[in-house]
N, C-alpha and C positions, 0 to 999 in steps of 0.2 A: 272291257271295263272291269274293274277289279273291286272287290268290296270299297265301303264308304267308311273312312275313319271319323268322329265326332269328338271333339275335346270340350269335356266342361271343366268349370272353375266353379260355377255358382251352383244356383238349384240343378243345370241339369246335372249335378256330380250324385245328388239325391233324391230328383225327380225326375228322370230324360223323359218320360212322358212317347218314346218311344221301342218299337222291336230292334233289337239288338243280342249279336251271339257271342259276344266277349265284352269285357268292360276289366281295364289295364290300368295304375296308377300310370301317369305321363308328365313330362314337363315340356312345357312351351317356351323357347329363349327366345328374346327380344319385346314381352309386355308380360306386366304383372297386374296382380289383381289387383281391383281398389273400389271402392263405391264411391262412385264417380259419376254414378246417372243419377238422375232426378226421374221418376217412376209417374208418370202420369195416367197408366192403366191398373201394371199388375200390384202395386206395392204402394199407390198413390193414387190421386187426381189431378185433372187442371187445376184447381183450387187448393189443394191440398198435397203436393207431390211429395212422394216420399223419395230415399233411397236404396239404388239395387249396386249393384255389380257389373263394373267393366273390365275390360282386359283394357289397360293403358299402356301407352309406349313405356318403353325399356325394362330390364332387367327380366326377370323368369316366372313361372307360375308353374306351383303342381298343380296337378288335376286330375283327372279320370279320361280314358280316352275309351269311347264305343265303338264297335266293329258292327258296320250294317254291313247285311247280304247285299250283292249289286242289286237283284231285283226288288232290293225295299229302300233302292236312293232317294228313288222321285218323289215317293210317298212319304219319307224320313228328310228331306229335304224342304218339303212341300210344309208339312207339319213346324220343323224348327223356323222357318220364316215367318208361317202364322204367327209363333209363340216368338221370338225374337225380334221381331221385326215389323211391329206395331205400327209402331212411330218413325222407324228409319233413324234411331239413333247408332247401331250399329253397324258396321262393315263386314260381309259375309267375304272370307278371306280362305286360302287356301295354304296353310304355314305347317313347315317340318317337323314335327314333336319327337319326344324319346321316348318309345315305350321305355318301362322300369320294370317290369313283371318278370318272371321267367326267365323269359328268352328275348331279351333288352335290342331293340328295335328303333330303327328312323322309321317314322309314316310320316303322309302326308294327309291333313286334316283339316277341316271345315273347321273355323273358328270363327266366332261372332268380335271382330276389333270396335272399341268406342269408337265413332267418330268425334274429336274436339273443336270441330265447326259445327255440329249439332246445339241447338237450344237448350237441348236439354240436358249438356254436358256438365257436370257440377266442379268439376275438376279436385282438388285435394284441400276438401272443409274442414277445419277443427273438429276434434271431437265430440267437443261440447255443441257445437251447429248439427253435427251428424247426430246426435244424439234429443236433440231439439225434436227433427224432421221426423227420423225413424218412429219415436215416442209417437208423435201424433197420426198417423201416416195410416189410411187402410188404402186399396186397391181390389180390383176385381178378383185376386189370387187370394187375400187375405190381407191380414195386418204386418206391417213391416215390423218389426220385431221379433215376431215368429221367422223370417223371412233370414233374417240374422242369425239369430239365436239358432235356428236349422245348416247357418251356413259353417256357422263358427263349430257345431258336433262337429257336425261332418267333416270337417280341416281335420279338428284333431281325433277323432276316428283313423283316420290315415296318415296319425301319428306326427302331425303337422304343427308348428304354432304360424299363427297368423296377429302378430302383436297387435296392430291397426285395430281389429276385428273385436278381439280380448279387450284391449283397452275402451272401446264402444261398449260393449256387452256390461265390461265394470259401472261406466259411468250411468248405464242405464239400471243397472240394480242399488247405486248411491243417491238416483233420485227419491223420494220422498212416496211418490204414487207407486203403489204395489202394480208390477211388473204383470201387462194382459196374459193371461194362460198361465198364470205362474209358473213361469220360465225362469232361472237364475242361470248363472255364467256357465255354462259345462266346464266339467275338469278337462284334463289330459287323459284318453284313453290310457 
């Protein structure tokens, strides 16, 4: 068995919340990112759902990809389904990535895919609806806004735009109510 590759898109590109002995920008062909889930733990409630981040079918996504040691799969394994894998909104899938680093690479890697037969699939909301949700929105992780605003550095940290993301972020600093943690849009690194 040979090490365990991990591809994030969302928080874990800035939280993996796991042991890991590499961490490579990567891209995933055939689903891109989008907030797409309805958050009814981490970024939300039943009453109150916010939204998160899903990998949805087509087109690519960068990301971050992690290198676990084979003897830390089961436990790095065991952890990402806790934390992903809640509610069973996700599909714990096994797809080709490119590394980009270095020494530019095919792996094969652990990726959490939306499911869109899930309930809690939101599929692609106007801005102004995503911007509704996220505003009001806490969960057991924190407040969805933080959750954004964390996701959108980090894109452009690694030199990314994420227009979706940016245009969210705009409309939530044009609202009226001063932005929680006073947070405004990040520039481009």
């Amino acid at each position: 068995m040979s090490d365990l590759w991990v591809f994030g898109y969302g928080s874990l590109m800035w939280r993996p919340g796991f042991e890991h002995t590499e961490q490579q920008p990567a891209l995933l062909r055939g689903a891109h990112r989008s907030l797409c889930v309805y958050s009814v733990v981490h970024r939300g409630t039943e009453q109150n759902p916010g939204l998160v981040l899903g990998l949805d079918a087509g087109g690519s996504c960068r990301g971050i990809a992690f290198r676990v040691r084979r003897q830390d799969a089961k436990d790095t394994l065991d952890y990402l389904r806790g934390r992903e894998q809640v509610t069973n909104v996700y599909k714990e899938t096994h797809r080709q990535i490119e590394i980009l680093g270095a020494s530019p690479c095919k792996v094969e890697a652990v990726c959490f895919i939306v499911d869109r037969s899930h309930p809690q699939y939101a599929g692609r909301l106007p801005v102004e609806r995503q911007a509704e949700i996220v505003r009001k929105s806490e969960g057991a992780s924190g407040h969805n806004v933080e959750y954004v605003v964390n996701t959108l550095t980090h894109i452009h940290e690694m030199g990314l735009q994420e227009p979706t993301l940016s245009e969210l972020v705009a409309s939530l600093n044009r609202d009226s109510t001063p932005m929680p943690f006073g947070l405004s849009s990040p520039t481009r690194a």
